[in-house]
Backbone bond lengths (Angstrom), bond angles and torsions (degrees), N, CA, C in turn:
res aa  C-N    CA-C-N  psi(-1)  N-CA   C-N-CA  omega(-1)  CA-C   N-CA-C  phi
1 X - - - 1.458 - - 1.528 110.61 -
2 X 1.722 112.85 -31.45 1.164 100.48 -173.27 2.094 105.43 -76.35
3 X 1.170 107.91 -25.61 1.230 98.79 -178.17 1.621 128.26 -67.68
4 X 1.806 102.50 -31.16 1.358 115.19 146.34 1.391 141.93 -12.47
5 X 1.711 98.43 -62.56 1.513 118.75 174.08 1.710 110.86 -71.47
6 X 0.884 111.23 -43.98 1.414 132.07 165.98 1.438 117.85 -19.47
7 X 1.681 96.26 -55.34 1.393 95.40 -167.23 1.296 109.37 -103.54
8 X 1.828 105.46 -22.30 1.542 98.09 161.50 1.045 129.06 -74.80
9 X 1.576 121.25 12.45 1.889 121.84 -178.76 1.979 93.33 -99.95
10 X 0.937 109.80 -8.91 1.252 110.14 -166.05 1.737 109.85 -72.12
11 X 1.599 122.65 -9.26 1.153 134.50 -171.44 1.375 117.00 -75.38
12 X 1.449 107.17 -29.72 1.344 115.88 177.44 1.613 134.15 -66.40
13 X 1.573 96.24 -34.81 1.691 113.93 -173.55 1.493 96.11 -81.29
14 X 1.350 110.52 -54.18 1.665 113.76 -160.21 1.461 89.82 -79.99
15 X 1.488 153.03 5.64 1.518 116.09 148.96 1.333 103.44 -82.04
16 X 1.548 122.25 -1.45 1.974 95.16 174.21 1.419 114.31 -104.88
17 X 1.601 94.99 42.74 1.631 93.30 -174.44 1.370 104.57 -134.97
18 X 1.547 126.31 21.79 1.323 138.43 176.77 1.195 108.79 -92.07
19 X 1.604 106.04 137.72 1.769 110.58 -166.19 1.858 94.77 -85.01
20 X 1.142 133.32 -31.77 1.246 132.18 -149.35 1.506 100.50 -133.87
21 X 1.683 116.92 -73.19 1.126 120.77 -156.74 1.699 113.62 -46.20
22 X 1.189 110.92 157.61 1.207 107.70 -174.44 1.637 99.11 -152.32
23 X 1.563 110.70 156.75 2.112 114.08 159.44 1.562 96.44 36.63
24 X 1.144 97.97 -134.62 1.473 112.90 -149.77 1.562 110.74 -69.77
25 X 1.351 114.86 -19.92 1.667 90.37 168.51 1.557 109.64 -89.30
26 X 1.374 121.74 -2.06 1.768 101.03 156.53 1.356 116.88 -54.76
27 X 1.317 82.34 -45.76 2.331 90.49 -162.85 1.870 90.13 -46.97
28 X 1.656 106.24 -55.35 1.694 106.73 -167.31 1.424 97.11 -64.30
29 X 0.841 149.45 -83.90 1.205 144.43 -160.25 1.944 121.75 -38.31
30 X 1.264 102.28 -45.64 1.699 120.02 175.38 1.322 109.84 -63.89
31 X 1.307 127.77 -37.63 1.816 154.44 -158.20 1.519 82.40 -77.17
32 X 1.390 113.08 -68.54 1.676 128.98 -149.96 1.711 97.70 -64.26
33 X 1.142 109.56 -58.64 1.558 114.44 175.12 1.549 108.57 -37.69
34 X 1.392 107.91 -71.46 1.413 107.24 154.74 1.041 119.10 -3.44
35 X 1.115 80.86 -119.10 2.039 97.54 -176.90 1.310 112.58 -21.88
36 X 1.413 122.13 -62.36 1.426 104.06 177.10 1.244 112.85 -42.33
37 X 1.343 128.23 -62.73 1.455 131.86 -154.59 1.849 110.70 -50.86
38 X 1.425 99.82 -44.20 1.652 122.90 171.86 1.440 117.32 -49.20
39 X 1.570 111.32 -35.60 1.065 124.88 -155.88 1.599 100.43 -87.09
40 X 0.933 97.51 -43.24 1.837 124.24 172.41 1.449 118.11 -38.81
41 X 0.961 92.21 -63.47 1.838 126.03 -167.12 1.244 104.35 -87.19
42 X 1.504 141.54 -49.32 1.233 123.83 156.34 1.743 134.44 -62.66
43 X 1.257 104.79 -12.26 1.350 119.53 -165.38 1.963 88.52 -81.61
44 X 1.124 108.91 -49.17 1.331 121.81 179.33 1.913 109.31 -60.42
45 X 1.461 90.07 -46.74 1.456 91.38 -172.12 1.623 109.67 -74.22
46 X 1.226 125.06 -45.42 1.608 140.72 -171.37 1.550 114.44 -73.68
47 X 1.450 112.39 -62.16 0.767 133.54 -179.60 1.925 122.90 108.49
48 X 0.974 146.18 -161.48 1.011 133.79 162.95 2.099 123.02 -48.69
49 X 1.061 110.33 -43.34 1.471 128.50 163.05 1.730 98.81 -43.46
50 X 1.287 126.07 -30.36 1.943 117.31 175.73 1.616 90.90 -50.64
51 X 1.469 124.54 -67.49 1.797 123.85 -141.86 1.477 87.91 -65.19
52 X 1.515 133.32 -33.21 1.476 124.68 -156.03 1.740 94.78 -87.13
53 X 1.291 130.11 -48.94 1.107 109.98 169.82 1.539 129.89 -61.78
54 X 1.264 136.78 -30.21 1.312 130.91 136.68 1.265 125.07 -15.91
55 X 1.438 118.71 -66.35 1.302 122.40 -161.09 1.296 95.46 -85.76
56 X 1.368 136.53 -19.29 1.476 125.05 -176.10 1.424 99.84 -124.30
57 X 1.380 115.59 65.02 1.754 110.50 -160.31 1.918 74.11 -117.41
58 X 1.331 113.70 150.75 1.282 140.15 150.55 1.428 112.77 -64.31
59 X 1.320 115.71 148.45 1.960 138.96 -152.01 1.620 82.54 -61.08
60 X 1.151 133.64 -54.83 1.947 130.67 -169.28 0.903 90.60 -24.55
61 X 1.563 113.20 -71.93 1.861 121.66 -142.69 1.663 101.28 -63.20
62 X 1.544 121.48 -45.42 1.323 125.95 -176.98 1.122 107.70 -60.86
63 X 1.513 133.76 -41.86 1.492 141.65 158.17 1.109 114.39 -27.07
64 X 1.208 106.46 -77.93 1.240 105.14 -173.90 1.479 132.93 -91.12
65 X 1.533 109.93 15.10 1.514 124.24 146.36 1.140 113.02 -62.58
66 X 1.656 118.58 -59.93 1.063 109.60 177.69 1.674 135.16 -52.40
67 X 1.246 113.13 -47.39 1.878 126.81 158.24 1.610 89.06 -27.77
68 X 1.404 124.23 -77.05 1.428 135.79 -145.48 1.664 89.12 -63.88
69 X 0.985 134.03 -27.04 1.635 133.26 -171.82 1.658 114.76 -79.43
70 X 1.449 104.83 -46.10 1.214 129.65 162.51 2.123 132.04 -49.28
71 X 1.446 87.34 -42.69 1.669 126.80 172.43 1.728 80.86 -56.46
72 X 1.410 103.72 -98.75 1.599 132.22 176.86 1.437 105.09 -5.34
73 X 1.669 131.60 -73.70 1.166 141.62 -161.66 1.816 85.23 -74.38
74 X 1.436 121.92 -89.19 1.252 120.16 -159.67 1.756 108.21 -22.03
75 X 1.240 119.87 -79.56 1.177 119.81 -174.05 1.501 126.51 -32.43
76 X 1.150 105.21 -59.22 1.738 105.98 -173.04 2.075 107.74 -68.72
77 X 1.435 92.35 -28.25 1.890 90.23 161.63 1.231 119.62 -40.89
78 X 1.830 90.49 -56.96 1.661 103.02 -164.07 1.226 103.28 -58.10
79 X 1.095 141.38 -46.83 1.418 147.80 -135.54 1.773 89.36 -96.94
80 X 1.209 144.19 4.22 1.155 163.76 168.15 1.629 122.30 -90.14
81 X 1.217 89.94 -38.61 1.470 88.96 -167.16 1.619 103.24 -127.36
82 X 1.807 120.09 19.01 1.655 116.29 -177.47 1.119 86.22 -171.42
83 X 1.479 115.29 178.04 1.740 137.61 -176.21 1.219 94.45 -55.71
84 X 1.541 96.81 -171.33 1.225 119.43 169.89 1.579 111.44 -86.86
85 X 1.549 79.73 -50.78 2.016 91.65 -169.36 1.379 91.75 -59.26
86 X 0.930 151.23 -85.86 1.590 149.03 -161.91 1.743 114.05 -25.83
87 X 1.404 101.66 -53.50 1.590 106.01 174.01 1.374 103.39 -58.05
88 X 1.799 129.55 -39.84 1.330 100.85 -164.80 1.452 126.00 -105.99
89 X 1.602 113.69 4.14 1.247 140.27 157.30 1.538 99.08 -43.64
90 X 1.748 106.15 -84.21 1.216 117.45 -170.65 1.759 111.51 -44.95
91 X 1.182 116.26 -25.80 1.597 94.30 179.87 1.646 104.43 -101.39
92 X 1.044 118.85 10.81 1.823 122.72 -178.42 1.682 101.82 -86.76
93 X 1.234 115.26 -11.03 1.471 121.81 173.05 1.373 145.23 -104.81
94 X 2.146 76.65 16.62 1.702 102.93 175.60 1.176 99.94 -88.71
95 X 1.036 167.19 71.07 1.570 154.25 108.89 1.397 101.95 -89.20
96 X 1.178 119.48 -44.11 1.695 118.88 -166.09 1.478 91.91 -86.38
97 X 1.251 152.32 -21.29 1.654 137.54 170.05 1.693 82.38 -79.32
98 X 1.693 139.35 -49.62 1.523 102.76 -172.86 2.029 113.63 -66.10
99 X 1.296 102.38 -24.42 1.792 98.13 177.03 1.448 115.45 -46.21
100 X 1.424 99.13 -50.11 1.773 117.52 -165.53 1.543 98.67 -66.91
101 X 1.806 111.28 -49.45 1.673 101.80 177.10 1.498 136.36 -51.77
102 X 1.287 98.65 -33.50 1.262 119.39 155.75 1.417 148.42 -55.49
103 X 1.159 84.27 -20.29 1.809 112.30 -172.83 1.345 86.33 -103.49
104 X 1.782 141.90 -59.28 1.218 123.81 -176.20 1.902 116.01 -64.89
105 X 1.648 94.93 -55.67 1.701 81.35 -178.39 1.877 124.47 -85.12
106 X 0.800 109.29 -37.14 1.776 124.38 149.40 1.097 128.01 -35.29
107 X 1.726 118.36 -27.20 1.533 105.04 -159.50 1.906 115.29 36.61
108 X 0.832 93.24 34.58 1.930 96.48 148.40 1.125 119.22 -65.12
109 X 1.424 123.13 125.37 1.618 122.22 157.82 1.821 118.07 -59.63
110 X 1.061 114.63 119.42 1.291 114.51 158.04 1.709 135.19 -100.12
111 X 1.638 99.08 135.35 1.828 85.73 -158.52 1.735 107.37 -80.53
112 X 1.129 111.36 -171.58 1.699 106.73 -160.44 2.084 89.51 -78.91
113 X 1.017 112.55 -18.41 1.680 116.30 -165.37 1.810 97.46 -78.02
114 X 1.279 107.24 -35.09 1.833 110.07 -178.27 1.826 89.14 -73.25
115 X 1.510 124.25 -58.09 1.807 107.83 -160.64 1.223 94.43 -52.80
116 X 1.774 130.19 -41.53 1.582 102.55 -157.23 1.481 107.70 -73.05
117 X 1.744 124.62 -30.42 0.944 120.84 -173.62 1.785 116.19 -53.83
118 X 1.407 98.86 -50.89 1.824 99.56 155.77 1.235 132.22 11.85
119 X 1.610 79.27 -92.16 1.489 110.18 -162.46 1.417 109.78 -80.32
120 X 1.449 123.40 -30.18 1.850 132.78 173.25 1.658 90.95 -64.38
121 X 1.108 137.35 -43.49 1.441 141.11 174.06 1.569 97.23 -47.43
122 X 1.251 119.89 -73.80 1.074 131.41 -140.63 1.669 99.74 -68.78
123 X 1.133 115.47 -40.05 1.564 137.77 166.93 1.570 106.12 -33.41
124 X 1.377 82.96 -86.04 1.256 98.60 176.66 1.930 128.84 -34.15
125 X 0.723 103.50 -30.47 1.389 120.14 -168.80 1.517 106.63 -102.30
126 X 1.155 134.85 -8.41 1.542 148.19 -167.97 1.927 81.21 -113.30
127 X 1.297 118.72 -62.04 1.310 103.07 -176.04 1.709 115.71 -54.03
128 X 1.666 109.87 -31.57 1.643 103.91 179.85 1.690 98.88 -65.43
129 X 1.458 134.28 -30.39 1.231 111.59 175.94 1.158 131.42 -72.25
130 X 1.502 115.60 -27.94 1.425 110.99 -174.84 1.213 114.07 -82.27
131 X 1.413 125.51 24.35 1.493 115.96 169.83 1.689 117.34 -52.57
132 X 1.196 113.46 163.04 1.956 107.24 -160.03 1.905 90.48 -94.49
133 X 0.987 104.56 -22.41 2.391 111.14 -177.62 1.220 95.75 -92.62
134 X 1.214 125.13 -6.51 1.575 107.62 168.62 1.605 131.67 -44.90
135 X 1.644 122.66 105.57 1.448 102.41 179.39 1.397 98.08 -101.92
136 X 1.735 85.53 -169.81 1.291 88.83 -173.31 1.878 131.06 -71.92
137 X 0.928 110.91 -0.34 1.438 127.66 -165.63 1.758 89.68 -87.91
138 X 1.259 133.93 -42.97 1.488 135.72 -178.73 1.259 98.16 -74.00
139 X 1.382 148.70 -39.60 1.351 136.89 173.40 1.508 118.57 -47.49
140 X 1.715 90.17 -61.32 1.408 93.91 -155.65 1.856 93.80 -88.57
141 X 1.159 121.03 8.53 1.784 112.34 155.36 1.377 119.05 -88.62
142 X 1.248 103.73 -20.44 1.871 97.39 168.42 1.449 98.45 -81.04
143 X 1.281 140.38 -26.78 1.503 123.23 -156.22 1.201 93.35 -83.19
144 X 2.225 112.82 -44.25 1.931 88.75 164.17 1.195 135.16 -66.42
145 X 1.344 124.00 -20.71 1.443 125.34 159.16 1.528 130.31 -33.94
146 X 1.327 111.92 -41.30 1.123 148.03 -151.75 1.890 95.73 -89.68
147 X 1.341 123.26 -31.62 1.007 141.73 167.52 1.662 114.08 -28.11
148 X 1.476 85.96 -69.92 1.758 115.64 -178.08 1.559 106.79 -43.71
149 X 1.315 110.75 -66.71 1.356 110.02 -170.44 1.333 114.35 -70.18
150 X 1.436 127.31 -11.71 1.611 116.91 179.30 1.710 88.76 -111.93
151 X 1.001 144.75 52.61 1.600 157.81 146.49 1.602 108.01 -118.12
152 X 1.392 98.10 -44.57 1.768 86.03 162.46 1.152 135.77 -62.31
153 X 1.406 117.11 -48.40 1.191 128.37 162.94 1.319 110.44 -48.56
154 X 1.315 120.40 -68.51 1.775 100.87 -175.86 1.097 124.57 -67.85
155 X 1.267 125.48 -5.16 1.426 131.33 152.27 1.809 108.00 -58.06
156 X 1.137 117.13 -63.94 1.231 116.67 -161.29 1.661 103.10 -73.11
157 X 1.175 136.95 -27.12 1.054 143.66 -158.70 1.821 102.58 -94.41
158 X 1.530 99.99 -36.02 1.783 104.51 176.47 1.830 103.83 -55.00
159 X 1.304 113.05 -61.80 1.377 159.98 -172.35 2.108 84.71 -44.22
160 X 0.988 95.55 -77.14 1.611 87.08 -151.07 2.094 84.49 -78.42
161 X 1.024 133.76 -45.41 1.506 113.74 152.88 1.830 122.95 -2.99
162 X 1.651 81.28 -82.79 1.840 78.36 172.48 1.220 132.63 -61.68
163 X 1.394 125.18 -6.48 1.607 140.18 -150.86 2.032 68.63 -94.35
164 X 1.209 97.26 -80.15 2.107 122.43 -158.95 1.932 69.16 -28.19
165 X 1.791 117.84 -79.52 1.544 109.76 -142.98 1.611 103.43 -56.83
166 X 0.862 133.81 -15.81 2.112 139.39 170.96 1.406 88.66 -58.94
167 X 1.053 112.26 -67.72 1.637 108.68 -163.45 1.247 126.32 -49.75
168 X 1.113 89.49 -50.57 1.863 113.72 168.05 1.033 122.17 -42.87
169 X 1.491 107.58 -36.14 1.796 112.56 -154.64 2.054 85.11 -113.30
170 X 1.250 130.21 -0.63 1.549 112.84 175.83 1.312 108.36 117.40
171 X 2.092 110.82 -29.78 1.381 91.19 -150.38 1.592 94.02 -96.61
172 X 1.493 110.32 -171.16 1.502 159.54 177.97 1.862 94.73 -45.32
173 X 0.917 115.76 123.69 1.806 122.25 155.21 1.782 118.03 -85.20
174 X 1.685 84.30 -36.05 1.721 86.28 -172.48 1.613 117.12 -22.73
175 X 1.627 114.48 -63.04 1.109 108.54 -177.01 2.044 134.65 -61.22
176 X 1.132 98.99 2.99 1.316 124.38 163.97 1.022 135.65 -55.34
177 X 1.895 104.99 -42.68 1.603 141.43 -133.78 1.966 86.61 -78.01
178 X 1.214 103.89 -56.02 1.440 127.08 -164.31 1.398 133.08 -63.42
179 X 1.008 98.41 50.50 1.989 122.15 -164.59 1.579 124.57 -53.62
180 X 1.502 111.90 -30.26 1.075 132.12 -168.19 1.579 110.59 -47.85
181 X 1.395 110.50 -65.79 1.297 108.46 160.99 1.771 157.50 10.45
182 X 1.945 66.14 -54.28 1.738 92.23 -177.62 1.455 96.76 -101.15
183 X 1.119 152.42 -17.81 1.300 134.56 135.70 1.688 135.13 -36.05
184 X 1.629 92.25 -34.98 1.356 81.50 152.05 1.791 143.46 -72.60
185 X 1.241 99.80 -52.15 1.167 142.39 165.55 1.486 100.47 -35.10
186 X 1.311 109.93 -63.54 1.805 102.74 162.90 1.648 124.80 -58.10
187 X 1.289 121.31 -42.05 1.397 139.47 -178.05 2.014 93.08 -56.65
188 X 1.243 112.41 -60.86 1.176 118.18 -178.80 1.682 105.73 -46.72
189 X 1.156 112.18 -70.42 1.371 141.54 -165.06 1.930 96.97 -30.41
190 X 1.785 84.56 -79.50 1.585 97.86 172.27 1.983 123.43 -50.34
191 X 1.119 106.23 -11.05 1.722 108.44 165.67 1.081 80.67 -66.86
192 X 1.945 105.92 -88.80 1.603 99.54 -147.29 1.456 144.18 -57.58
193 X 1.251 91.75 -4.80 1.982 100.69 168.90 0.848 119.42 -65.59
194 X 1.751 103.09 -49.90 1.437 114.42 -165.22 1.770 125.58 -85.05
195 X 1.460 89.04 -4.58 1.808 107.36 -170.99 1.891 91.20 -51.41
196 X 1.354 101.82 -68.40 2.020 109.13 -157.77 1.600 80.08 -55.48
197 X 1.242 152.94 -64.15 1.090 127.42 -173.76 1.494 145.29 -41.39
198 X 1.586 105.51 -16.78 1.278 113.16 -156.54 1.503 105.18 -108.39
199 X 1.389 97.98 -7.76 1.731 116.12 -176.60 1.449 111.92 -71.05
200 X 1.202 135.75 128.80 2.287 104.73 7.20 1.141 96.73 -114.05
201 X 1.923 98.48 147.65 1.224 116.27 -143.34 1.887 96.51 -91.65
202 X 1.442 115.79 127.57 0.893 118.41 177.29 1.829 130.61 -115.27
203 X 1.828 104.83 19.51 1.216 100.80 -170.71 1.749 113.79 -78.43
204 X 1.703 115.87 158.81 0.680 109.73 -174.12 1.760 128.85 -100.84
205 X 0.996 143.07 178.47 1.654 137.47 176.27 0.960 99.90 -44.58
206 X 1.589 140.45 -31.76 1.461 125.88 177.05 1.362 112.00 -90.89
207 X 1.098 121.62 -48.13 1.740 111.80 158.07 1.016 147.93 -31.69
208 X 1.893 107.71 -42.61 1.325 119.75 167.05 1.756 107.91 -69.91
209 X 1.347 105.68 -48.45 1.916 97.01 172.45 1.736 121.14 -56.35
210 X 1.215 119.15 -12.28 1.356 120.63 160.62 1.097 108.48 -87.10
211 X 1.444 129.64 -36.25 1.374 108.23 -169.59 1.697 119.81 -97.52
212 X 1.473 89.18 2.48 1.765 101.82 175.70 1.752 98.17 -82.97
213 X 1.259 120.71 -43.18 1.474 131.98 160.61 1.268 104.34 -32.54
214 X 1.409 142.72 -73.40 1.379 150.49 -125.23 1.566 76.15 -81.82
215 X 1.848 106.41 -64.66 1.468 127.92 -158.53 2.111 100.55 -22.66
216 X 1.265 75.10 -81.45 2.071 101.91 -167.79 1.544 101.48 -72.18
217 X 1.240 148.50 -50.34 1.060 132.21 -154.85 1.652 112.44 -106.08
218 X 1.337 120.76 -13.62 1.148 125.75 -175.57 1.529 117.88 -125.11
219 X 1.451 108.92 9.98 1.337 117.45 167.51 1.396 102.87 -131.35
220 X 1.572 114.68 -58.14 1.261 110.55 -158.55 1.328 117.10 -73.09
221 X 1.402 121.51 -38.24 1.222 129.62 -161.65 1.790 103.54 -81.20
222 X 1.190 92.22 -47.36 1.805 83.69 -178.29 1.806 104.75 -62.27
223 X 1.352 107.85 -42.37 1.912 107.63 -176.11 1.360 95.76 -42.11
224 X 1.638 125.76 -44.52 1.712 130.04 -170.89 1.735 93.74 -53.70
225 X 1.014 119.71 -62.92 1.164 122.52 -147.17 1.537 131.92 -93.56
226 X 1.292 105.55 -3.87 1.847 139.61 144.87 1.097 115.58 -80.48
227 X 1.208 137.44 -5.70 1.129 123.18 156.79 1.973 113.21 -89.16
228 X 1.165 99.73 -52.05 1.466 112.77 158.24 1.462 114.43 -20.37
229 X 1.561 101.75 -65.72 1.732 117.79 -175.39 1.593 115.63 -55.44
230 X 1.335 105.62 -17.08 1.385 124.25 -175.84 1.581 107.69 -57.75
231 X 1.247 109.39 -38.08 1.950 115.13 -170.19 1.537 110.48 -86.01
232 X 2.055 103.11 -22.30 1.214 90.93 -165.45 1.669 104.37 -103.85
233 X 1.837 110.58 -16.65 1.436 105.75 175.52 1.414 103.42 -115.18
234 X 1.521 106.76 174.78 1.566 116.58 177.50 1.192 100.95 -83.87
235 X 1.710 135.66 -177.98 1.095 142.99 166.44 1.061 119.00 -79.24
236 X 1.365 135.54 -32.55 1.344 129.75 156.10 1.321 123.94 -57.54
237 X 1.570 126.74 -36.75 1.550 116.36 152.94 0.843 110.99 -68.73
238 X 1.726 157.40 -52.85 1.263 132.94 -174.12 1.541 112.84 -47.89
239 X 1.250 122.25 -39.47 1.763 134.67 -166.32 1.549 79.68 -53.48
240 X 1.567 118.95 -83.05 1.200 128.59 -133.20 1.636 105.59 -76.99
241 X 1.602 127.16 -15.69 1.344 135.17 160.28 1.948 102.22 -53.75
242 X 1.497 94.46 -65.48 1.517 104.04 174.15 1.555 132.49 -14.76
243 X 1.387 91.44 -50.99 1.404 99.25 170.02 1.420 119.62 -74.01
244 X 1.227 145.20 -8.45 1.016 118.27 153.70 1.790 128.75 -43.10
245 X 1.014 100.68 -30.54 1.351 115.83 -170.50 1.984 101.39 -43.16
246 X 1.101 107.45 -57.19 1.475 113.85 164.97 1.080 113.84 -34.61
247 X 1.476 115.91 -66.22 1.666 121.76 -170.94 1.561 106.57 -53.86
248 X 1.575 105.97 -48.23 1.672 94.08 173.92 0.799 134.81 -84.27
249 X 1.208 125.46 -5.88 1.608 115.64 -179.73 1.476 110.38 -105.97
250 X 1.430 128.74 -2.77 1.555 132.98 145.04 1.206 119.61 -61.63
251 X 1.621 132.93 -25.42 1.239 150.54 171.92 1.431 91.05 -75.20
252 X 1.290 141.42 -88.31 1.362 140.32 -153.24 1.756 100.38 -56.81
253 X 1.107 110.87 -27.81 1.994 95.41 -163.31 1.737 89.47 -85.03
254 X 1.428 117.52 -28.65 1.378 99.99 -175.92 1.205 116.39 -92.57
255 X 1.771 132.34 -13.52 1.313 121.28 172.22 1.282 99.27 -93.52
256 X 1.618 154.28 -19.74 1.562 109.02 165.85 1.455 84.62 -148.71
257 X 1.227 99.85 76.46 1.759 125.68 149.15 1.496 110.64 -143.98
258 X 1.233 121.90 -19.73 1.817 124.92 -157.87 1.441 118.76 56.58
259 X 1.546 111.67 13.18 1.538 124.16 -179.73 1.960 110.71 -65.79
260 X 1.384 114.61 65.77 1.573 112.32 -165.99 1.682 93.03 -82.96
261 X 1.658 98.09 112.80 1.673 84.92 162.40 1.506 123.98 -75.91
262 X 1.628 89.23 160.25 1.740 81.87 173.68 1.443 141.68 -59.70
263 X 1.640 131.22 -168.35 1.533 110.99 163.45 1.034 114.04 -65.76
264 X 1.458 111.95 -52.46 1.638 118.50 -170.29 1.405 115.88 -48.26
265 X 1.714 107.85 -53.44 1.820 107.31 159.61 1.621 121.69 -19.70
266 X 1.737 106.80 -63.55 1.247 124.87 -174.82 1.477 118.37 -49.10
267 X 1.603 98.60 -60.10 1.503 105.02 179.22 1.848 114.63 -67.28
268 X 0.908 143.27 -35.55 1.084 156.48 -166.57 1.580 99.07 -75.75
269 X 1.166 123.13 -67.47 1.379 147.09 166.41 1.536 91.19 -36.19
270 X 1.505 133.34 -85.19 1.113 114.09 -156.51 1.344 113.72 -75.53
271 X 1.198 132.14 -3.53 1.413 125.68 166.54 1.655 122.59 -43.91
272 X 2.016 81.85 -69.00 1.343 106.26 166.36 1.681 124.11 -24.22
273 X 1.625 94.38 -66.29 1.341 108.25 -167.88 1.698 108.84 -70.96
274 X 1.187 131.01 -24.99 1.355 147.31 -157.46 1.678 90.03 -85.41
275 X 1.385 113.86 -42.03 1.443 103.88 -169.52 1.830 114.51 -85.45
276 X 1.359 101.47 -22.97 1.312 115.75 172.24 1.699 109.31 -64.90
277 X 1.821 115.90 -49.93 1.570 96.13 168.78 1.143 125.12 -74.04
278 X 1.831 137.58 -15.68 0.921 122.64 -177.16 1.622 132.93 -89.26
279 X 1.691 99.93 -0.76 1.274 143.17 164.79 1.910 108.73 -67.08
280 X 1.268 92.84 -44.36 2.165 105.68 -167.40 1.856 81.99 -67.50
281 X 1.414 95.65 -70.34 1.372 106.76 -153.72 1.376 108.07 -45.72
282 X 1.298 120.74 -43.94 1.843 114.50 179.46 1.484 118.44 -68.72
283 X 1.590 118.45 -18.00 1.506 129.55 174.42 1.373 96.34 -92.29
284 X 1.292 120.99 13.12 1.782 108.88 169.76 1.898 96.43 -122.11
285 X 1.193 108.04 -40.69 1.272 104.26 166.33 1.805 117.33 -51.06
286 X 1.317 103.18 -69.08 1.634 98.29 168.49 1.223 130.01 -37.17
287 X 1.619 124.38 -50.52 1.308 135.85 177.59 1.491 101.17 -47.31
288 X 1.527 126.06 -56.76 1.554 123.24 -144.45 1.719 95.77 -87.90
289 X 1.936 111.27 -13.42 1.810 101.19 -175.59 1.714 83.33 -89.14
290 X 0.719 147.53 -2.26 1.624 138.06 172.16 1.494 105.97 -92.43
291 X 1.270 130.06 -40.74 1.398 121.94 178.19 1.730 105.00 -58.15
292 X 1.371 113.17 -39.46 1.364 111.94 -156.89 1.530 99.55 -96.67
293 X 1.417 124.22 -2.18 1.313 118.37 177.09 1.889 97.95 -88.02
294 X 1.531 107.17 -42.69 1.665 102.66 171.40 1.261 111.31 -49.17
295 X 1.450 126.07 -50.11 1.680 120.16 174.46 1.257 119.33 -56.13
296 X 1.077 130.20 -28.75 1.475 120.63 167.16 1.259 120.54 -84.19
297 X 1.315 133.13 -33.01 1.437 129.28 153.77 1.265 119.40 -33.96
């Protein structure tokens, strides 16, 4: 997991290192790499049965292709038009917008340690706006930032929705299990939107090798391998591994980008992030006094 984050912090430095490309033909260009790479690797992994479940995949999987398409475009915008730290603040505060979604459409219980985490989030992040040098280009890149994490959530929230109504109704989840798909399906998705936008395409031999980089190694390969991590960690350790991703990729844009965020970034940012681990850690503490209270039963 930690290598995971690794490669997804790596998105930040290498878009400020493109001689040409710019906006929307990253998204097309990064998407396309993608997809191929996805296309590759599942074709190998699935077998011919991947294209037939696609084409005969139930509204979830399209759902949540689409979220995953949305994810795809939002992000690499943001990272276009604001810092780094700002883009990755704003998406470190998608678990607690999926807690809260959950709690509104789910009826999920939430414990008193997730509201404060919330609202210290929410704090936090109202203080990264009110900085007094704020222009407008830092606003409106956190609001696309901001994208990501409420696409996850309705991804994840569509997703385990339909899982609860299967259950409900008698049937089978199995076919559920198999998510990958819709990563493609998004990767695809986000090319083709973004193609008429990106026209005419002017990146160069060094652009395309960064953005074939971003494509396969910083999307595709970790998406392979989080899902994987799924059997061997809980979701509260994956969440709280996750966040590294912040720590590194604020490190990489400022040691060889000169990307120094501000204080206010800092303070705001670590609020955020401070309430998000101390939030993981008590939903990992709880989890393991309930495992060990079932063992003694």
């Amino acid at each position: 997991m930690v290598l995971v984050t690794l490669l997804w912090s790596t998105a930040g430095v290498v878009s400020r290192h493109f001689e040409v490309a710019a906006g929307f033909e990253i998204n097309f260009w990064r998407s396309s790499f993608n997809a191929l790479a996805l296309a590759m690797a599942l074709t190998v992994m699935r077998g011919p049965r991947l294209w037939r479940q696609i084409f005969t995949a139930p509204a979830a999987l399209w759902i949540s292709g689409i979220c995953w398409g949305c994810m795809f475009t939002a992000f690499m915008m943001a990272l276009t038009i604001t810092t780094v730290a700002n883009v990755l603040v704003m998406m470190a505060v998608g678990p607690l917008i999926t807690a809260l979604f959950a709690h509104l459409f789910l009826r999920h219980h939430l414990a008193t340690a997730t509201w404060l985490a919330i609202v210290s989030a929410g704090v936090g992040i109202v203080w990264m706006f009110l900085e007094k040098n704020n222009s407008g280009g830092y606003l409106l890149g956190s609001l696309v930032a901001l994208v990501v994490p409420l696409a996850m959530s309705i991804n994840f929230i569509t997703l385990q929705k339909v899982g609860l109504d299967r259950k409900t109704a008698g049937g089978s989840t199995g076919e559920m299990q198999d998510m990958l798909p819709a990563v493609l399906i998004g990767a695809v998705l986000s090319a083709v939107v973004t193609l008429p936008l990106a026209l005419p395409l002017q990146a160069t031999v060094h652009d395309l090798g960064l953005l074939a980089m971003l494509g396969v190694f910083q999307l595709a390969v970790p998406c392979l391998l989080v899902v994987r991590l799924t059997s061997e960690l809980t979701a509260p350790e994956i969440t709280l591994l996750s966040l590294l991703e912040v720590i590194f990729g604020v490190s990489w844009a400022w040691l060889w980008a000169g990307e120094q965020p501000s204080l206010r970034t800092l303070q705001g940012g670590a609020l955020a992030i401070g309430a998000m681990i101390l939030n993981e850690l008590v939903r990992i503490v709880r989890q393991r006094r309930s495992l060990r209270q079932i063992k003694i039963d």
